[in-house]
C-alpha positions as YAML, in Angstrom:
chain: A
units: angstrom
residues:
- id: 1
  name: UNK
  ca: [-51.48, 88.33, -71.22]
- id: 2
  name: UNK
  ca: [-48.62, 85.77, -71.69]
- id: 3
  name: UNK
  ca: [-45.23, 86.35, -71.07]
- id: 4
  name: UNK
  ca: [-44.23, 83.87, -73.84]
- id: 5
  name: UNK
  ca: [-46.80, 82.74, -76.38]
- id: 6
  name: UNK
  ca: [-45.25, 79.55, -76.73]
- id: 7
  name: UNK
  ca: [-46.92, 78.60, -73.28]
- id: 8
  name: UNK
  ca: [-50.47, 78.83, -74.51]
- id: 9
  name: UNK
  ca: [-51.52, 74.65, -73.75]
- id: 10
  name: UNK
  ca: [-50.31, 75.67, -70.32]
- id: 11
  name: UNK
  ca: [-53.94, 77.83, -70.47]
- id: 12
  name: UNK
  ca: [-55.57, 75.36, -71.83]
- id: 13
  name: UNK
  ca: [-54.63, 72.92, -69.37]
- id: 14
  name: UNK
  ca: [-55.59, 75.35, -66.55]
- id: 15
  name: UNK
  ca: [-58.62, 76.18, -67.89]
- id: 16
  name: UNK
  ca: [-59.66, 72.18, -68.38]
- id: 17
  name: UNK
  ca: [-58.66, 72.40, -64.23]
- id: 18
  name: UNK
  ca: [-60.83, 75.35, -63.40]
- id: 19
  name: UNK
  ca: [-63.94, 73.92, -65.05]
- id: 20
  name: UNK
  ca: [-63.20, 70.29, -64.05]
- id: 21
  name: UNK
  ca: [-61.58, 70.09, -60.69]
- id: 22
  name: UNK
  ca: [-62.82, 72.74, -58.74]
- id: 23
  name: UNK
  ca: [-66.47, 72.28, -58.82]
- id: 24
  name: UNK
  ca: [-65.76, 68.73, -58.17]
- id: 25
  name: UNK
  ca: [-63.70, 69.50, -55.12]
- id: 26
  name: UNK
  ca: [-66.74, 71.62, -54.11]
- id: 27
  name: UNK
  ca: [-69.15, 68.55, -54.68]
- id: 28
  name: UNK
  ca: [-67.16, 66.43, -52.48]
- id: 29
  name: UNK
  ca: [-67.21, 68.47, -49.56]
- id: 30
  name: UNK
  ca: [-70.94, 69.91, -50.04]
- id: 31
  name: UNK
  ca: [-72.59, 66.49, -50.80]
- id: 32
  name: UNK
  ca: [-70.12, 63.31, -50.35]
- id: 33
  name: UNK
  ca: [-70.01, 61.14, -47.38]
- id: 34
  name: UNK
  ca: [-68.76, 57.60, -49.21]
- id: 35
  name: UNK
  ca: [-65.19, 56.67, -49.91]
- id: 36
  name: UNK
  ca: [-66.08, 55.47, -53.17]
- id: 37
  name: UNK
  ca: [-66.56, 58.91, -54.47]
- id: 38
  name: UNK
  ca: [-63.55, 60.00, -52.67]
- id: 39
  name: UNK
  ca: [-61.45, 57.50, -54.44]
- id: 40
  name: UNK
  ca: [-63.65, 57.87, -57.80]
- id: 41
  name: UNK
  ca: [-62.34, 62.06, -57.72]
- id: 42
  name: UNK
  ca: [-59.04, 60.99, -56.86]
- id: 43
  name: UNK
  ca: [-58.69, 58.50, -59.79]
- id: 44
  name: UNK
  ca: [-60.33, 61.04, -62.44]
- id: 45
  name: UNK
  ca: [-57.91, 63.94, -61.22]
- id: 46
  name: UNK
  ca: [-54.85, 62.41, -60.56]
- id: 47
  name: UNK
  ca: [-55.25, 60.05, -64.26]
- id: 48
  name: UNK
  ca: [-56.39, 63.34, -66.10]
- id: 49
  name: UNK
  ca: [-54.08, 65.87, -65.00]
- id: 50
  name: UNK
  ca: [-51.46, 65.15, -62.30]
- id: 51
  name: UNK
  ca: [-48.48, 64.29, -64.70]
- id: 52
  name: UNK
  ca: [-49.66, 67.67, -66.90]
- id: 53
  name: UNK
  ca: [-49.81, 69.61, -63.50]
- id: 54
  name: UNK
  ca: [-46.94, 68.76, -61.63]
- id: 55
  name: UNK
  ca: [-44.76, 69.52, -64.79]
- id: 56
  name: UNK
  ca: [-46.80, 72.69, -64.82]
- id: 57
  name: UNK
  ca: [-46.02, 73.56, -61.87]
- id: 58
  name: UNK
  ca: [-42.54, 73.09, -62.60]
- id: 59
  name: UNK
  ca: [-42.05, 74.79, -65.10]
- id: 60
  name: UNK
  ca: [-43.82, 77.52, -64.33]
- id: 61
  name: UNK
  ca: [-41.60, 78.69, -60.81]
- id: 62
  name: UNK
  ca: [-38.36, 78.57, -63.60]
- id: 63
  name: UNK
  ca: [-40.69, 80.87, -65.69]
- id: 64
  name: UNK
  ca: [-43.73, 83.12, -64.94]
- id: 65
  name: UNK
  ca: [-46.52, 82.27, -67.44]
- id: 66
  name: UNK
  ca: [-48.59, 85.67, -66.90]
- id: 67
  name: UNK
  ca: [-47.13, 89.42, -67.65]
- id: 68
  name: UNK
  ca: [-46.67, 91.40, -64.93]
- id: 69
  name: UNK
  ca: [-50.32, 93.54, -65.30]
- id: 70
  name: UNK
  ca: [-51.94, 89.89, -64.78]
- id: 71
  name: UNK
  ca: [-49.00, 88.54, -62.13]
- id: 72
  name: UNK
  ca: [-52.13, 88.00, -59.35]
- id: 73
  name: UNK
  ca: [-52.80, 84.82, -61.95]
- id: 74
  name: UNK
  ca: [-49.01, 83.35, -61.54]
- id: 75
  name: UNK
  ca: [-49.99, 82.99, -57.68]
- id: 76
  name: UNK
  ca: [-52.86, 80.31, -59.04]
- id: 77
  name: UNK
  ca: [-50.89, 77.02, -59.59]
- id: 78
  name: UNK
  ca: [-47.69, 77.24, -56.63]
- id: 79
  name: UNK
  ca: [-50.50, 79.04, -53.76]
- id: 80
  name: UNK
  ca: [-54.15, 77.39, -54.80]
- id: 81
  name: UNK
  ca: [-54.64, 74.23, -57.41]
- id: 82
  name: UNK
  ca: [-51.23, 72.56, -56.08]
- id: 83
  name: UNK
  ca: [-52.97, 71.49, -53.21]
- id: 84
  name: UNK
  ca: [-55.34, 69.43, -55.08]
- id: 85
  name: UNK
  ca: [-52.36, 67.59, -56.52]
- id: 86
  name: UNK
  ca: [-50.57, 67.29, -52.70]
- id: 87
  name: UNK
  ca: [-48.10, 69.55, -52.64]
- id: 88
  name: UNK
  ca: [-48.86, 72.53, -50.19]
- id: 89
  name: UNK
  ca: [-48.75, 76.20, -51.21]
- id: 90
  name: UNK
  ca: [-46.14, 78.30, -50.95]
- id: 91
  name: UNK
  ca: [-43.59, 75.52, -50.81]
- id: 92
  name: UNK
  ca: [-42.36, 74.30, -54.13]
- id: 93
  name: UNK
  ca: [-40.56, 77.26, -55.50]
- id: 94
  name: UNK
  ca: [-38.37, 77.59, -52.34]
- id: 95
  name: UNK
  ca: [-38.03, 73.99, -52.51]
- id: 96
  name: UNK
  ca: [-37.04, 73.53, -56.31]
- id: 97
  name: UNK
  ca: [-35.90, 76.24, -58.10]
- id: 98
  name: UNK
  ca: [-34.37, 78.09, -54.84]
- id: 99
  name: UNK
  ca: [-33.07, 74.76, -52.80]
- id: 100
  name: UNK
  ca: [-32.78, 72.47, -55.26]
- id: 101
  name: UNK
  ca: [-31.01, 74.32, -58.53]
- id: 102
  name: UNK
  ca: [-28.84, 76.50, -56.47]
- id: 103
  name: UNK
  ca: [-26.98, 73.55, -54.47]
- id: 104
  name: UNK
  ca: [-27.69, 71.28, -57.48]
- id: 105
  name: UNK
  ca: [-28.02, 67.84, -55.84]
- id: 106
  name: UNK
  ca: [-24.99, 68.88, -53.61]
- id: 107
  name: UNK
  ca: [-24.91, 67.23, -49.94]
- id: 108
  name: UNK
  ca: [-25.59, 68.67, -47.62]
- id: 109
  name: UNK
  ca: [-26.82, 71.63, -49.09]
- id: 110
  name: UNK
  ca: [-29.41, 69.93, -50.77]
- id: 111
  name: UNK
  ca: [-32.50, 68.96, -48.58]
- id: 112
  name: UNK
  ca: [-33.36, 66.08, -50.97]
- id: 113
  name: UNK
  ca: [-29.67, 65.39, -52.06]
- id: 114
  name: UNK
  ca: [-29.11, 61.63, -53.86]
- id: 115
  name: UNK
  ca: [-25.68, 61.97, -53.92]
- id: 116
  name: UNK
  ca: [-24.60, 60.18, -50.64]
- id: 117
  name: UNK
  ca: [-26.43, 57.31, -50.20]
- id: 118
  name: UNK
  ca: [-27.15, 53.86, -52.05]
- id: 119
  name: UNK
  ca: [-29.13, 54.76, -54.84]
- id: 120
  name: UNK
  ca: [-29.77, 51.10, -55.82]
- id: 121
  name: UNK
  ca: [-31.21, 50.82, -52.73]
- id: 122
  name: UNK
  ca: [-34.99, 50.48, -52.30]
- id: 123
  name: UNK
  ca: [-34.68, 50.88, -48.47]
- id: 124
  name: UNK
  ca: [-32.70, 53.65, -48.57]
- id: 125
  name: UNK
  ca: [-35.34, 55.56, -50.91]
- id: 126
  name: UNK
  ca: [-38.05, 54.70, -48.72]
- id: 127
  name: UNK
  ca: [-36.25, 56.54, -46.07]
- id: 128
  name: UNK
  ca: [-35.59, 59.34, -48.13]
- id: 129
  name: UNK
  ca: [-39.13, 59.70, -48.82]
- id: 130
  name: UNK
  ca: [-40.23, 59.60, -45.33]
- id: 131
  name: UNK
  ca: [-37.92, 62.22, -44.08]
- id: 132
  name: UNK
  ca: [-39.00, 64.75, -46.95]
- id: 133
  name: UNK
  ca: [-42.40, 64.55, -46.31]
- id: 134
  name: UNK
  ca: [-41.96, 64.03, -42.04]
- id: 135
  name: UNK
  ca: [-39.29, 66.88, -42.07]
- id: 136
  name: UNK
  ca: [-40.24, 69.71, -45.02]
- id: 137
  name: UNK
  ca: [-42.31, 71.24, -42.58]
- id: 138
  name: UNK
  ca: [-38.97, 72.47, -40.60]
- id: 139
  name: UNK
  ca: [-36.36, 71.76, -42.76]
- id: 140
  name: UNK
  ca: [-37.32, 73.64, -45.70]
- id: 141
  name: UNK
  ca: [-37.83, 76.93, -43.80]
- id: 142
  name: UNK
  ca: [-34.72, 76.15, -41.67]
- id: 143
  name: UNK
  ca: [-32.98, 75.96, -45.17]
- id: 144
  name: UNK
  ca: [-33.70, 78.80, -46.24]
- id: 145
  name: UNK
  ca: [-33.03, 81.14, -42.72]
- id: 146
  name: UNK
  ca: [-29.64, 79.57, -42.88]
- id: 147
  name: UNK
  ca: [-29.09, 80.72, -46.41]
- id: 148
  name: UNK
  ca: [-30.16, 84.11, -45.76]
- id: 149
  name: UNK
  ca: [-33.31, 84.12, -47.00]
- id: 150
  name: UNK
  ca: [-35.90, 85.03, -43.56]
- id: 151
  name: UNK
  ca: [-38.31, 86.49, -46.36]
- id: 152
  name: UNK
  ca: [-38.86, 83.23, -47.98]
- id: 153
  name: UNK
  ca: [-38.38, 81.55, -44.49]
- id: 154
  name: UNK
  ca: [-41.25, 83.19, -43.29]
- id: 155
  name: UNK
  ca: [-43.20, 83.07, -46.29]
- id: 156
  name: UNK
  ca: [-42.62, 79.42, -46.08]
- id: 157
  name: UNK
  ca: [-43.59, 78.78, -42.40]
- id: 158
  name: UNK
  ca: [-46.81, 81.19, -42.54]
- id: 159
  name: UNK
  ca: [-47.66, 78.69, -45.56]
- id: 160
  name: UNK
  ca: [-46.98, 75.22, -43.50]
- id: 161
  name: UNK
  ca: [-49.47, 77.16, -40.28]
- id: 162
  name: UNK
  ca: [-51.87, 78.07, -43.05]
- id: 163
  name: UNK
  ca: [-52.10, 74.39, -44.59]
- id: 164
  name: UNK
  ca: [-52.11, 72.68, -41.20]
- id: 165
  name: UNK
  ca: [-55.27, 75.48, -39.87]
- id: 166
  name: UNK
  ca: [-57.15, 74.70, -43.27]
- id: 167
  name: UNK
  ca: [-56.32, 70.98, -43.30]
- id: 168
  name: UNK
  ca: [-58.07, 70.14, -39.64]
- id: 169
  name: UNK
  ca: [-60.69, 72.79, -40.53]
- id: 170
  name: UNK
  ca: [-61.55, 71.05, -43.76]
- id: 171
  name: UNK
  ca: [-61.51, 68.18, -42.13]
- id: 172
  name: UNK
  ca: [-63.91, 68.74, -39.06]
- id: 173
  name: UNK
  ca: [-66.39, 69.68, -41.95]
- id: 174
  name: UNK
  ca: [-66.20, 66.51, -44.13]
- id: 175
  name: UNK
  ca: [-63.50, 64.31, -43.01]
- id: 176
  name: UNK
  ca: [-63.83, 62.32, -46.14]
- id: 177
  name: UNK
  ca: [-63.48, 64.96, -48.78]
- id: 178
  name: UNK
  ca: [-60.94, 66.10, -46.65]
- id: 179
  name: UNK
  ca: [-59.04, 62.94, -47.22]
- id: 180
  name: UNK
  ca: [-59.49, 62.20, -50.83]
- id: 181
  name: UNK
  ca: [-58.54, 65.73, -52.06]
- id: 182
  name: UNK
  ca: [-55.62, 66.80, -49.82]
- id: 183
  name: UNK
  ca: [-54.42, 64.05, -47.32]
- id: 184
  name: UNK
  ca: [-54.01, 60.80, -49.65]
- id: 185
  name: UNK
  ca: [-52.85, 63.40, -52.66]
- id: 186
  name: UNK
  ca: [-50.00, 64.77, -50.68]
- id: 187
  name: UNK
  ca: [-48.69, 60.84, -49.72]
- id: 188
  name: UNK
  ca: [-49.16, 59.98, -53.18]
- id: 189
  name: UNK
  ca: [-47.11, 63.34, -54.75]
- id: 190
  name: UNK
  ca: [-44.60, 63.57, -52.46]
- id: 191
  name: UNK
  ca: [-43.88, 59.45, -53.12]
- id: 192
  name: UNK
  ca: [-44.22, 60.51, -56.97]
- id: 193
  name: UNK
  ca: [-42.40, 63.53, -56.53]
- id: 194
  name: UNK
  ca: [-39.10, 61.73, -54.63]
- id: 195
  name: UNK
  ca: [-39.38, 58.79, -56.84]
- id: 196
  name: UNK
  ca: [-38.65, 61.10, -60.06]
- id: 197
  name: UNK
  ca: [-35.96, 63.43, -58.32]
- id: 198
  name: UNK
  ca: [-34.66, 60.01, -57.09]
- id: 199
  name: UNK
  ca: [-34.44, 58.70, -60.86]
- id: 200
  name: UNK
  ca: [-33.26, 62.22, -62.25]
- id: 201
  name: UNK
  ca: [-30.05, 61.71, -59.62]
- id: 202
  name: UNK
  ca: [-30.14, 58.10, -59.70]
- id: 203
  name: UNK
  ca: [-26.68, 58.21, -61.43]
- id: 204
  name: UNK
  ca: [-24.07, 60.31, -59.77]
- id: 205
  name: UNK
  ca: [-20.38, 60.13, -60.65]
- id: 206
  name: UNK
  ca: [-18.46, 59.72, -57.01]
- id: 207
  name: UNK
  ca: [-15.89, 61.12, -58.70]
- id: 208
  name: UNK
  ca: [-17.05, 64.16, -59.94]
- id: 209
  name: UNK
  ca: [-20.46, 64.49, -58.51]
- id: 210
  name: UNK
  ca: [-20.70, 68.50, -58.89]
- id: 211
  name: UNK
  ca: [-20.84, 68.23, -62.31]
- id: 212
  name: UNK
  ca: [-24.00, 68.66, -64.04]
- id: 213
  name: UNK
  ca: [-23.26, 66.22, -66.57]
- id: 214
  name: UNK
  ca: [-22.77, 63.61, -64.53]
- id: 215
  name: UNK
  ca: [-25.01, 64.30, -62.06]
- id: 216
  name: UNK
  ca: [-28.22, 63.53, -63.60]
- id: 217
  name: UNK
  ca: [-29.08, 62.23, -67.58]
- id: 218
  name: UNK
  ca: [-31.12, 62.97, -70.56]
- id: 219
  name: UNK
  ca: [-33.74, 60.68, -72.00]
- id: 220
  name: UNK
  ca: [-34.94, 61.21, -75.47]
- id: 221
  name: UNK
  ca: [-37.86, 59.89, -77.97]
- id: 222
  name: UNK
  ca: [-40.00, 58.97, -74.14]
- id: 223
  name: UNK
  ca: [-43.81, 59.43, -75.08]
- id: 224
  name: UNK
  ca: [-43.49, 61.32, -71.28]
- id: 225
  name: UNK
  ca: [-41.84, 64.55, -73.18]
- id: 226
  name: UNK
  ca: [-44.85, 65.56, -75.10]
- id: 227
  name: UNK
  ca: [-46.76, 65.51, -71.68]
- id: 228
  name: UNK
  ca: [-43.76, 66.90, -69.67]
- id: 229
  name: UNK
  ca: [-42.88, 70.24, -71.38]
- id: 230
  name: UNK
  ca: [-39.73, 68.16, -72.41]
- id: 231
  name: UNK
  ca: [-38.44, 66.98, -69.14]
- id: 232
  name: UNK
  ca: [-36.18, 64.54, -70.03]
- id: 233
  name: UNK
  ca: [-33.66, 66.82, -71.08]
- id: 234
  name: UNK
  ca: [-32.37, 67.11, -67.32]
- id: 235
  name: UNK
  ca: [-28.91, 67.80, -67.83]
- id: 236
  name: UNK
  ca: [-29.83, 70.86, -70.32]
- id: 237
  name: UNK
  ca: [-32.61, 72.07, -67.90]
- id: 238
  name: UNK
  ca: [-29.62, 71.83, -65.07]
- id: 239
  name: UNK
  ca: [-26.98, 74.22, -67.06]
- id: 240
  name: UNK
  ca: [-29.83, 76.68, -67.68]
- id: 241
  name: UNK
  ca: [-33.33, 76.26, -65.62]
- id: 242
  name: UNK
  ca: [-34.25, 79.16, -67.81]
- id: 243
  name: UNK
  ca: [-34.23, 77.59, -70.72]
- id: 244
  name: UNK
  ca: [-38.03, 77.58, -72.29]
- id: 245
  name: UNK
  ca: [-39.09, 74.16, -72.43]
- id: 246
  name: UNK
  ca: [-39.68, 74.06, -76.12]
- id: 247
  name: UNK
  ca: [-35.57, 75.15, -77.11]
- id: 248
  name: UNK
  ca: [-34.44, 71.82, -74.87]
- id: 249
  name: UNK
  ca: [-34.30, 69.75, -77.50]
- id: 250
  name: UNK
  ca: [-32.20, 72.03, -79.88]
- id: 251
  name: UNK
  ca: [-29.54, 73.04, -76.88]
- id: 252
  name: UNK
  ca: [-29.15, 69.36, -76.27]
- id: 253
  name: UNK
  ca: [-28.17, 68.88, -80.32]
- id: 254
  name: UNK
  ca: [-26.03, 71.73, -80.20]
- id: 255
  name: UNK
  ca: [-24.17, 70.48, -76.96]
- id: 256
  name: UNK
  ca: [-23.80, 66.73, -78.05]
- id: 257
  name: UNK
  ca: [-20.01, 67.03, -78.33]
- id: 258
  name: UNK
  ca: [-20.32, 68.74, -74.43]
- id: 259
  name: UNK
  ca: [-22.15, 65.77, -73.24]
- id: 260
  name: UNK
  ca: [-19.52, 63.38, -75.06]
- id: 261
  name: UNK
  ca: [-16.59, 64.82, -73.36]
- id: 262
  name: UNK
  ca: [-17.88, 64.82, -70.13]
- id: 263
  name: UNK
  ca: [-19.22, 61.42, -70.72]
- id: 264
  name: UNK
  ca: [-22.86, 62.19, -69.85]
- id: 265
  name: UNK
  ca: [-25.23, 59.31, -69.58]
- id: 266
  name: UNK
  ca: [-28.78, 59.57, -72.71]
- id: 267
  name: UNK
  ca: [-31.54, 56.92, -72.46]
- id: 268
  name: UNK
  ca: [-33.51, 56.78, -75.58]
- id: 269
  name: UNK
  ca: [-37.22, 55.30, -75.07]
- id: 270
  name: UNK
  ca: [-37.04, 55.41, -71.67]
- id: 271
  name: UNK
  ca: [-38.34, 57.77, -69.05]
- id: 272
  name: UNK
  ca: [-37.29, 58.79, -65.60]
- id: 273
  name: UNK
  ca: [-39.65, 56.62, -63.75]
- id: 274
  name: UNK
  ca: [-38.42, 53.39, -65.81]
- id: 275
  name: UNK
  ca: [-34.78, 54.27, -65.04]
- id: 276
  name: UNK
  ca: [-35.72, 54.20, -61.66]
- id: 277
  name: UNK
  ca: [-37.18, 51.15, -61.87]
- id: 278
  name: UNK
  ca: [-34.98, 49.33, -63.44]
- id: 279
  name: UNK
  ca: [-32.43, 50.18, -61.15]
- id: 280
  name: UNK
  ca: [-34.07, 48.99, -57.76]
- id: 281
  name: UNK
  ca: [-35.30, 45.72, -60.33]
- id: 282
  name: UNK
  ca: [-31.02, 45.04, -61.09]
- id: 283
  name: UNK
  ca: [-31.70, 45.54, -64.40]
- id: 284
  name: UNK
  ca: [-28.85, 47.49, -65.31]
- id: 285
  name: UNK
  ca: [-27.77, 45.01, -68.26]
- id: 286
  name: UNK
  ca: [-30.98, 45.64, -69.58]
- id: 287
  name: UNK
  ca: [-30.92, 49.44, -69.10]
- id: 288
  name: UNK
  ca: [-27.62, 49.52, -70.60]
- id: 289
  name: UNK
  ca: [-29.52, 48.78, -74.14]
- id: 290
  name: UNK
  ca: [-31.56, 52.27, -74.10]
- id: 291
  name: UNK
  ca: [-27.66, 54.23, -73.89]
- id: 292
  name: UNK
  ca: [-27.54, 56.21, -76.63]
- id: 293
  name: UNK
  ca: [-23.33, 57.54, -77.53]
- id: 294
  name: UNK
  ca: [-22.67, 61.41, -78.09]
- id: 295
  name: UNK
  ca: [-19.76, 61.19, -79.81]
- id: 296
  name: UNK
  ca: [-16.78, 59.25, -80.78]
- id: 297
  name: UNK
  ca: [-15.71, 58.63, -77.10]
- id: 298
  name: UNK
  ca: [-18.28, 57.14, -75.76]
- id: 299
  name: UNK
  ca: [-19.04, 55.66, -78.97]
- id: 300
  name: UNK
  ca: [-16.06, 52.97, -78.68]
- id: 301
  name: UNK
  ca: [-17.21, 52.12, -75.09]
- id: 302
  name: UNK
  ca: [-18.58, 48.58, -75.25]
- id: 303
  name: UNK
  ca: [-22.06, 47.15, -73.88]
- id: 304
  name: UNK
  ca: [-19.77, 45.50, -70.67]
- id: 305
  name: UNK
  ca: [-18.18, 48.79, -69.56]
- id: 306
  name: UNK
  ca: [-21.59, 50.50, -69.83]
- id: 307
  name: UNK
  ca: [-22.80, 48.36, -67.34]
- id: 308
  name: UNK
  ca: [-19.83, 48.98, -65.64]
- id: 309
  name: UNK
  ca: [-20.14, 52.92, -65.99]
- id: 310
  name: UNK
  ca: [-23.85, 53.03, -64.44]
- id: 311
  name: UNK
  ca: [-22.66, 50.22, -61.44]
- id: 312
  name: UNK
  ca: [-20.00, 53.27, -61.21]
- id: 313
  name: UNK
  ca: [-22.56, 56.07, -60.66]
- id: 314
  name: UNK
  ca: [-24.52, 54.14, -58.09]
- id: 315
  name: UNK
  ca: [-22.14, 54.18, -55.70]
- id: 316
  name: UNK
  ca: [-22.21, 57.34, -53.22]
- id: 317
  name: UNK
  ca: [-20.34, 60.24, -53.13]
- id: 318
  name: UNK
  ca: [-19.86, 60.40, -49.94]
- id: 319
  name: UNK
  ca: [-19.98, 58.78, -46.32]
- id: 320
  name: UNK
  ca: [-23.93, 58.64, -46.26]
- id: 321
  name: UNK
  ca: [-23.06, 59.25, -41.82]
- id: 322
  name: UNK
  ca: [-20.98, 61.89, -42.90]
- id: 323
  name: UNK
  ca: [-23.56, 63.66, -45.31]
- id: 324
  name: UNK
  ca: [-26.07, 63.38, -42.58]
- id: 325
  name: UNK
  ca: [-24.81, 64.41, -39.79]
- id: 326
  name: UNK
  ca: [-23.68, 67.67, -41.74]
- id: 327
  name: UNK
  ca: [-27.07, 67.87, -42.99]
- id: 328
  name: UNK
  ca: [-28.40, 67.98, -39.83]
- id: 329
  name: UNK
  ca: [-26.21, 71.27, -38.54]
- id: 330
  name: UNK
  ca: [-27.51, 72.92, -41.21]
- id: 331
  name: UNK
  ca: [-31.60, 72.41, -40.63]
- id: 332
  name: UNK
  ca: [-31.25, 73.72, -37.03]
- id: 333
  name: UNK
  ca: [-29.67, 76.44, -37.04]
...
């Protein structure tokens, strides 16, 4: 039934989903009228399974879970529970794995690029998470019309009508359900959602910005692995996306003289989410203290030009005006 074996808690976690969230969903909008219950659901799904789910449905669009005689199942998490976790069907794949791996962070090919603007910048991320989740609707099928791809273009626009039909009928039959399972969901996940893709390209070298390596970082020994299908090896998951979640931590061994020479940047400890924060906190002295050397190069670089290095990868790439307005000829057309 499984493509790979290995991705059997994957199952289990669907099947906790299945008996959990969908009869509660169903409760809400057949019986519930108070806020309190709305916001009771929300806490119980979102602090059982969102962090499980989202990383689910991650890794999952890299790599089908079901063979092909079951493949109706692989349209379960990307078309019908991810809306229950706010992101809308039909759009993640095109806006990950096809947007987002293929550019690789590159403005303005990127929707959701970091690399031109002021990462340190708390103002300038609250932009960037306005725009994704004001614009997706058009951009993202834009994106991918420009690129070539009018099958996924339309596949993605039929998706955005279908959400926006289901959303106001939902919510002309119980407005408050309506709001606690799919409206307040997608503001939180999309914030979530930007916030970590944020941190993951947080720090960008200006100088060499195309490089995976130094595009992005690895963090190792973070309780969030074990939850996260090993997520925090982001600059191995950039060289292959392919890569089954459970080899990450061996490729990133067996590259350690790789990530030395092109002077990658490894947290230990640390997630993505407390990069992120200590960043837009100006805690890089601190932050500097969870670096963990590859090799002998970086391993004679002292605490000082650490903090120098990540300063370094905080400025842009490029002419944030520049990036935009390029980034803009490319959504339109």
């Amino acid at each position: 039934m499984l493509l790979d074996p290995r991705d059997e808690p994957i199952v289990h976690l669907l099947c906790n989903q299945l008996q959990l969230v969908i009869p509660s969903v169903v409760l809400l909008f057949a019986f519930n009228r108070s806020h309190w219950l709305g916001m009771l659901y929300l806490a119980f799904n979102y602090g059982l399974f969102l962090q499980r789910f989202m990383l689910t449905l991650h890794f999952t669009e890299h790599r089908s879970l079901f063979k092909q005689r079951f493949g109706f199942l692989n349209l379960l998490i990307p078309y019908i529970l991810c809306n229950f976790y706010g992101v809308p069907g039909g759009f993640y794949r095109l806006h990950h794995v096809v947007m987002h791996h293929v550019e690789g962070n590159a403005s303005p090919g990127d929707l959701t690029s970091t690399e031109a603007v002021q990462r340190d910048s708390v103002w300038q991320f609250i932009r960037y998470w306005v725009r994704f989740w004001l614009c997706t609707w058009f951009e993202l099928p834009a994106y991918a019309a420009w690129k070539g791809r009018h099958g996924q273009a339309n596949v993605c626009a039929a998706s955005a009508v279908v959400y926006w039909i289901a959303l106001a009928g939902l919510w002309r039959l119980n407005s408050v359900a309506t709001l606690w399972s799919l409206v307040v969901p997608f503001f939180v996940s999309t914030f979530a959602l930007m916030f970590g893709n944020w941190s993951q390209h947080i720090f960008v070298d200006p100088d060499d910005p195309r490089n995976s390596y130094r595009s992005t970082y690895n963090c190792l020994a973070c309780p969030d692995n074990c939850r996260t299908y090993n997520d925090g090896y982001h600059i191995i998951h950039h060289l292959n996306s392919r890569l089954h979640w459970s080899e990450l931590p061996k490729r990133f061994i067996a590259t350690m003289s790789a990530h030395d020479e092109n002077d990658a940047l490894v947290f230990r400890g640390i997630g993505f989410f407390d990069v992120g924060f200590m960043v837009f906190t100006k805690q890089l002295d601190k932050l500097a203290t969870y670096i963990v050397p590859c090799g002998p190069n970086q391993a004679k670089r002292s605490h000082e030009e650490w903090v120098a290095l990540l300063r370094h990868r905080l400025r842009p790439a490029s002419k944030p005006e520049a990036c935009c307005g390029a980034r803009a000829q490319t959504t339109v057309s």
